[in-house]
C-alpha positions in Angstrom: 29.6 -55.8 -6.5 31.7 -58.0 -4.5 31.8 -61.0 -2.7 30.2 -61.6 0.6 33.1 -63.1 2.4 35.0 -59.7 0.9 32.4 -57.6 2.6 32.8 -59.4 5.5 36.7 -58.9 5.9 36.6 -55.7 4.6 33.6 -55.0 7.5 35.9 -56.3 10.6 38.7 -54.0 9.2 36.9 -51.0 9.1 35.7 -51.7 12.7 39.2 -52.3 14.0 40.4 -49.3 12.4 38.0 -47.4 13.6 39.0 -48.7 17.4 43.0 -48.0 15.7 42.0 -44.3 14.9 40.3 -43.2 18.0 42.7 -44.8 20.3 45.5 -42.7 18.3 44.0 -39.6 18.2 42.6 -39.8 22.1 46.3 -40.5 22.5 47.4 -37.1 20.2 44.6 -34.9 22.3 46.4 -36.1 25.6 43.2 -38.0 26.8 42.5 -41.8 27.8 43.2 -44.4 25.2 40.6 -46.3 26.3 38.1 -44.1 26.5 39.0 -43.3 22.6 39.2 -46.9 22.2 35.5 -47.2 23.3 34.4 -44.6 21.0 36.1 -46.1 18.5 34.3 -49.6 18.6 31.2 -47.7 18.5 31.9 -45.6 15.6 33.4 -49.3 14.3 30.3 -51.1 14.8 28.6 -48.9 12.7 30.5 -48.5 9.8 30.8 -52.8 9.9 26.8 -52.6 9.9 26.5 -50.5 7.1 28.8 -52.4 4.9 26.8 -55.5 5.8 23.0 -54.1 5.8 23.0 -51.3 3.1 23.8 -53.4 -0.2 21.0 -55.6 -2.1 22.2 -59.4 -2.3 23.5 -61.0 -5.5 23.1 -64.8 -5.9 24.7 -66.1 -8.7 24.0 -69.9 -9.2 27.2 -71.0 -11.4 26.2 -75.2 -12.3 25.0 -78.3 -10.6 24.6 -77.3 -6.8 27.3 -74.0 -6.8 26.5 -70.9 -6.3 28.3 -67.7 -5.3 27.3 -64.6 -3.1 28.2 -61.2 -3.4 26.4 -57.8 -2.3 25.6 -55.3 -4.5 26.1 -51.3 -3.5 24.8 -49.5 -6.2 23.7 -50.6 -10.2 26.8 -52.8 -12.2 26.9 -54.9 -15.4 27.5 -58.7 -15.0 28.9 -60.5 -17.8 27.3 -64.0 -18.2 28.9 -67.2 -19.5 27.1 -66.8 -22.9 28.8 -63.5 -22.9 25.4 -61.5 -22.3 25.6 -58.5 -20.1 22.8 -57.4 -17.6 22.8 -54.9 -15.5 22.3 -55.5 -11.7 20.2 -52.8 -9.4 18.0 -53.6 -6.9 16.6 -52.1 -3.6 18.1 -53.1 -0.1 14.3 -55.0 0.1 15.1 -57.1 -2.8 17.6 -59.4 -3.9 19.2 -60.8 -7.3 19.1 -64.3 -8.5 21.4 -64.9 -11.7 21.2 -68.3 -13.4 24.7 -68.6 -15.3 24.0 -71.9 -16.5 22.0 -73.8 -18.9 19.7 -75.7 -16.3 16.5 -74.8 -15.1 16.2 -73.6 -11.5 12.9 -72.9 -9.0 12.8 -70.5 -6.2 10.1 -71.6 -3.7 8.5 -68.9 -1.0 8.1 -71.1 1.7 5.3 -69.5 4.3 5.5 -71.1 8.1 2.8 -70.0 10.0 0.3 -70.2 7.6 -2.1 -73.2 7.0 -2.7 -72.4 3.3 -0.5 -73.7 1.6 3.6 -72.5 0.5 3.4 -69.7 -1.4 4.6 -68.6 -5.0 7.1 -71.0 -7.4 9.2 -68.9 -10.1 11.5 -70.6 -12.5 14.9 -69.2 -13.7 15.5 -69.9 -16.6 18.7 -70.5 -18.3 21.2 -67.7 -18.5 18.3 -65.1 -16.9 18.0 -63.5 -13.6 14.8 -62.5 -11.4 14.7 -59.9 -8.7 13.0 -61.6 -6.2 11.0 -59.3 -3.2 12.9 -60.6 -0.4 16.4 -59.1 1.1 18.0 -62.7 1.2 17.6 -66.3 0.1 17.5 -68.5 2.5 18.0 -72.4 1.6 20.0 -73.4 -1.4 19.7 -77.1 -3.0 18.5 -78.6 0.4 16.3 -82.1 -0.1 13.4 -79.8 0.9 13.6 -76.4 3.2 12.8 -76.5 7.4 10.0 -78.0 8.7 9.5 -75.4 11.2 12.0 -71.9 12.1 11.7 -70.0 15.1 10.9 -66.3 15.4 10.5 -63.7 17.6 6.5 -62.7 16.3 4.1 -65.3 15.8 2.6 -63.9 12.3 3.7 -65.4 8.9 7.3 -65.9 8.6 8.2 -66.3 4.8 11.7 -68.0 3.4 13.3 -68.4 0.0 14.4 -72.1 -1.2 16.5 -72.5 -4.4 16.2 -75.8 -6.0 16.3 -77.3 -9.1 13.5 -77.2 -11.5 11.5 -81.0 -11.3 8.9 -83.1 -13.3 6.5 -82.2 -10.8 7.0 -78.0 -11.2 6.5 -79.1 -15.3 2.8 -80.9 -13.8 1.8 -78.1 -11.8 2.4 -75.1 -14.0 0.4 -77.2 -16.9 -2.6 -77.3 -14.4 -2.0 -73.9 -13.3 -2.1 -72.7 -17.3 -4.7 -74.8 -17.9 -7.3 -73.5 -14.7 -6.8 -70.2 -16.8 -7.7 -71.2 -19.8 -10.4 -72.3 -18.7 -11.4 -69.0 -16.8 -10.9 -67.3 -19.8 -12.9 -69.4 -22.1 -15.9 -68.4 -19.9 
């Protein structure tokens, strides 16, 4: 696991070396540099996606409105503050949300494009995590997420919003427990 500004450095490198290596070894086999050069950047591109798209993001929300990013490449142990370890894996489809603090947290699925209604609210509890079936999160700790995106299809377009846990979500989840209650009283 690293960070996602890492990754991102670490991604330009490998793309410029890439461009470094060809051009050298275009230069060794007594052909055009640029032409290596060219290859190179192609070859560069590549690797640079691969180091961005491939790994599952991490989303680690550290107190108050702070949180950090990292991306995760294949199954690792994080160390919370209450010195519990977990153990991070989760598909490139699917992301990681940690909650290393002792505040309650909501992650809203925010649906544009569809007139009924926002879609699922799931609580983090403190000092837990929740893989959450989206490759990213979206809005963190905004007053409320976008009124309206833009994209390329006209179906549903769905977003994650981090925020932190209200009065309201404490209302809603009573109703919601108590609707099933009730259908399973009948």
């Amino acid at each position: 696991m690293i960070s996602y500004t890492f990754a991102l450095i670490l991604a330009v490198l490998a793309a410029l070396l890439m461009i470094l290596l060809f051009v050298w070894l275009w230069k060794k086999l007594k052909k055009k540099a640029v032409a290596g050069g060219t290859i190179g950047f192609f070859v560069g591109i590549v690797a640079a996606t691969g180091i961005m798209v491939i790994p599952s993001h991490v989303y680690v929300l550290t107190g108050g409105h702070d949180y950090s990013h990292y991306l995760l490449y294949s199954a690792t142990d994080y160390t919370k503050k209450d010195k519990t370890t977990i153990q991070l894996e989760a598909p490139q489809t699917q992301c990681i949300l940690v909650n290393d603090t002792d505040k309650v947290y909501a992650v809203d699925e925010v649906i544009y494009g569809y007139t009924g209604g926002n879609g699922n609210v799931k609580t983090v509890e403190p000092y837990s995590h929740i893989i959450l079936n989206h490759s990213k999160i979206d809005c963190f700790f905004d007053d409320e997420p976008p009124a309206s995106i833009e994209t390329k299809s006209s179906g549903n377009v769905s977003m994650l919003w981090v925020r932190e846990y209200k009065k309201e979500d404490v209302l809603r989840d009573q109703e919601k427990l108590r609707h099933l209650q009730e259908l399973l009283s009948e």
